[in-house]
C-alpha positions in Angstrom: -57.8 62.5 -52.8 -54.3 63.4 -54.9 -54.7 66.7 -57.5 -52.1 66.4 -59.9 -51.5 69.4 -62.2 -49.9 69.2 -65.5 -47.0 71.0 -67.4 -45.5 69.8 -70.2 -43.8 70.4 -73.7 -46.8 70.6 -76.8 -44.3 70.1 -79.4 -43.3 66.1 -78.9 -42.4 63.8 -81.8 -44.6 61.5 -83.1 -42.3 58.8 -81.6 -42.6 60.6 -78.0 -46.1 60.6 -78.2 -46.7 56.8 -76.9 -43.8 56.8 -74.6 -45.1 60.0 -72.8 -48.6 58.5 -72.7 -47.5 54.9 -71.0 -45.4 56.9 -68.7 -48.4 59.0 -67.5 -50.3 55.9 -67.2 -47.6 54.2 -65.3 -47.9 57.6 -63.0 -51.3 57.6 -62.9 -51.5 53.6 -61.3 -48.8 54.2 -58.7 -51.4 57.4 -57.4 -54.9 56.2 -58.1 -55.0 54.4 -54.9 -58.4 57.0 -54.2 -60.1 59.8 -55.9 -58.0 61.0 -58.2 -58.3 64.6 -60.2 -56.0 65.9 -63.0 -55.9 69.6 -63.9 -55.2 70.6 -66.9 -55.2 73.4 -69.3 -55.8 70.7 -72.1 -53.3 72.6 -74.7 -52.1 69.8 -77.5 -49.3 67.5 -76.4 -48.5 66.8 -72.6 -51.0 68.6 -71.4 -54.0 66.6 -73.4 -52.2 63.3 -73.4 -52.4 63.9 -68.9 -55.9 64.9 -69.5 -56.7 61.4 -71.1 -54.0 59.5 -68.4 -56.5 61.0 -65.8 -59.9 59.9 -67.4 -58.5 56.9 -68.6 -57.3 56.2 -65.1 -61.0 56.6 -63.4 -60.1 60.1 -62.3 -61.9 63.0 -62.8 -60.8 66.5 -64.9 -60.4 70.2 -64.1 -60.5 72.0 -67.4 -58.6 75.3 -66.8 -58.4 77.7 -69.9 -56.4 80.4 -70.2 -58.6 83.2 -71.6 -62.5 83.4 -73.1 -61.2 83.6 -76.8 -58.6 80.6 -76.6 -60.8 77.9 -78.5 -61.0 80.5 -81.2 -57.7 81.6 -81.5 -55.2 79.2 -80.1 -56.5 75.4 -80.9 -55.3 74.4 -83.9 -57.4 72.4 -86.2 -55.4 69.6 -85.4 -56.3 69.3 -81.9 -59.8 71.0 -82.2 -61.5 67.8 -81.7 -59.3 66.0 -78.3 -59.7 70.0 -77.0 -63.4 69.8 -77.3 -64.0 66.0 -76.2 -61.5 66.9 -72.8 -63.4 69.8 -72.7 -66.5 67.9 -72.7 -65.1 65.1 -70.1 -64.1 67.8 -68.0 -66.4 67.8 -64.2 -65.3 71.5 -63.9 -64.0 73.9 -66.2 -62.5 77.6 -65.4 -61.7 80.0 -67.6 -59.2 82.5 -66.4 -60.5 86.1 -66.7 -58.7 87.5 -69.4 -60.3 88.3 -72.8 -57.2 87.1 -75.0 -54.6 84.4 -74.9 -50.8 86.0 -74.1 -49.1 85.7 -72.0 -50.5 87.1 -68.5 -53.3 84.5 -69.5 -51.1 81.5 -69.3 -49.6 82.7 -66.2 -52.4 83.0 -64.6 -53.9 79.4 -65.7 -50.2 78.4 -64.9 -50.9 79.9 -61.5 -54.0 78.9 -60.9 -53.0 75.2 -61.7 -50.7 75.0 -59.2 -52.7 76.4 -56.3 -55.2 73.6 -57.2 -52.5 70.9 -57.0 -50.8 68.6 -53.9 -48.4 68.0 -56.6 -47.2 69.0 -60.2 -46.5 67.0 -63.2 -44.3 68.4 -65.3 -43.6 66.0 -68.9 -40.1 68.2 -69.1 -36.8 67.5 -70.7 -35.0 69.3 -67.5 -34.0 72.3 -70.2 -33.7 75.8 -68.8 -36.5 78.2 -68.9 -36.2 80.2 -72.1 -36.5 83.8 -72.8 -40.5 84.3 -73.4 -41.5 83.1 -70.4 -44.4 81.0 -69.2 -42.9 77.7 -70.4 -42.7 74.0 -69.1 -39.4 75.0 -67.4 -40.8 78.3 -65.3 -43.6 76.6 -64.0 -41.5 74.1 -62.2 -40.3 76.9 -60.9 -42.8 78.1 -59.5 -43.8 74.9 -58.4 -40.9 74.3 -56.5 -40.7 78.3 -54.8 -44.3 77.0 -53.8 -42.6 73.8 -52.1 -45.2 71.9 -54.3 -43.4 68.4 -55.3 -42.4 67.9 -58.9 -42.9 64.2 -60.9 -40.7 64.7 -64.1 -41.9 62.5 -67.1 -39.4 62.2 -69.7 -39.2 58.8 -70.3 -36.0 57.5 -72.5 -36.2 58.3 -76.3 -38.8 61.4 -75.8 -38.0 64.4 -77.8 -39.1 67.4 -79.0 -39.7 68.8 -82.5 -37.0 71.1 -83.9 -37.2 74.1 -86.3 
C-alpha cells in the first residue's frame, strides 16, 4: 500500500489548474501499482484537485480537517460543493481537535498528514516559506526534518495568482 499526503498552493491560475491535475494523474499511474490512499485536507486548489487524482485513480481518501468549525468558516462558496462531495468520497475523515481554524489548527492537520504518509506531495513552486507560517513551503520542511520523501509538482507554465 503507498499513503501519499498532499501540500500544495490554493491560489493557482485558471491556466495551472489542468496542468496540475494531469501532473497528479501522471503521479498517481507511476504509484497505483496496489492500494493506493491519498490524504488530504481537501482545502480548494492542490489539495482538492490530489483528492480527485486519488479517487479518480481507484485509491481511496483520508479526509483530514483542520478544526470542527472549518466548513463554516473557511470554505468559500466557491469550493463548497468539491469540499462536500470529497468530503463525502472520503473512507475516513478526522477532524483535528481544535474548535476554530488558525493557525495551530493547520499545523496540526499539517502534522498529522505527514505522520500518516510514506511520502509527501507537495504541488510547490520551490519558493521560500513566508512569514505566517504553516504554508506549502514549511510543510516540506517538515517533511523532509521527518526524512519523509518529497514529489514536487510544478509542472511547466503553473502559476500562482497575484495581488
Amino acid at each position: 500500500m503507498t499513503i501519499l499526503a498532499v501540500t500544495g498552493h490554493m491560489d493557482l491560475t485558471d491556466t495551472s489548474v489542468p496542468l496540475v491535475r494531469a501532473a497528479l494523474d501522471d503521479l498517481m499511474r507511476e504509484v497505483a501499482d496496489g492500494a493506493l490512499v491519498g490524504v488530504s485536507c481537501i482545502a480548494a486548489g492542490s489539495d482538492s484537485l490530489f483528492a480527485e487524482a486519488v479517487l479518480d485513480a481507484g485509491g481511496s481518501l483520508v479526509a483530514v480537517i483542520p478544526s470542527r468549525d472549518y466548513r463554516e468558516t473557511k470554505v468559500k462558496a466557491t469550493h463548497a460543493a468539491q469540499f462536500d462531495r470529497l468530503l463525502a468520497a472520503a473512507t475516513e475523515v478526522v477532524v483535528m481537535d481544535h474548535a476554530t481554524a488558525g493557525r495551530e489548527a493547520y499545523e496540526a492537520a499539517n502534522s498529522e498528514l505527514l505522520r500518516r504518509a510514506d511520502r509527501l506531495v507537495a504541488v510547490w513552486n520551490g519558493m521560500p516559506p513566508g512569514t505566517k507560517g504553516g504554508g506549502t513551503a514549511d510543510v516540506v520542511e517538515e517533511a523532509r526534518a521527518l526524512g519523509l520523501p518529497v514529489e514536487v509538482v510544478w509542472p511547466a507554465g503553473a502559476e500562482r495568482r497575484t495581488g
